[in-house]
C-alpha angles and dihedrals in degrees: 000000000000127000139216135302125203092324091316124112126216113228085240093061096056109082097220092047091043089059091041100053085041092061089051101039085052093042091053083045086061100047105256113158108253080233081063108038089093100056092044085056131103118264096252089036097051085042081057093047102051093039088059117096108263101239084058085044086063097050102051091048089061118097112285119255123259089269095045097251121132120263101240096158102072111138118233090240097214091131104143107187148110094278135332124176102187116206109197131176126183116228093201110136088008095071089056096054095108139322119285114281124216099269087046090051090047098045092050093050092047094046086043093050092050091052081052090067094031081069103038077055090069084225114129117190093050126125114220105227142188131198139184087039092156079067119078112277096266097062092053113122106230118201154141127251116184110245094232088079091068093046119112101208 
């Protein structure tokens, strides 16, 4: 089971969430339709599962990951613009590896401090950026590049 991070649980590390993702991910193994699951559960499991919100319904009911966790990070998909390609990446285990080192704890304070003025600025669609950063801290240039800039349209 997986543990916490940072204070918040994942669903797998909660007993009662663990069995419960385990009789769903077993009953979409089989084949059962994800409009039937509910009705093939437990009773306590099926009583979990309707008490859950039902965005969080939808999601569990999603194939499990590849390391049959639940897929709790969809996105609601309700973009209405032109084009968006959206490139996402979960930093699940990889923000666990180790604790911050000097240089992460630096970088995060300066980019949050620029973010700071971009505000003050009164600007939006700007992306707070260092550079120099081989150089000590106080030699790093600090600035601001519009996001449109990074966009593929």
């Amino acid at each position: 089971m997986a543990s916490s991070v940072y204070g918040r649980r994942r669903p797998q590390s909660i007993p009662e969430m663990y069995a419960l993702l385990k009789e769903i991910h077993g009953l979409l193994r089989q084949g059962v339709a994800v409009d039937n699951i509910s009705s093939h559960l437990s009773p306590w499991a099926s009583a979990l599962f309707e008490f859950m919100p039902p965005f969080i319904r939808k999601q569990l009911l999603l194939y499990p990951g590849s390391d049959d966790s639940a897929q709790l990070s969809q996105k609601e998909g309700t973009y209405k613009g032109k084009k968006f390609s959206a490139i996402c990446h979960f930093f699940d285990y990889q923000a666990r590896g180790s604790l911050p080192s000097k240089f992460d704890c630096d970088y995060g304070y300066v980019l949050g401090h620029i973010c700071y003025h971009i505000l003050a600025a009164g600007l939006n669609g700007y992306m707070a950026t260092a550079t120099n950063l081989k150089n000590p801290v106080n030699k790093w240039r600090c600035g601001a590049s519009p996001i449109a800039l990074f966009v593929c349209l």
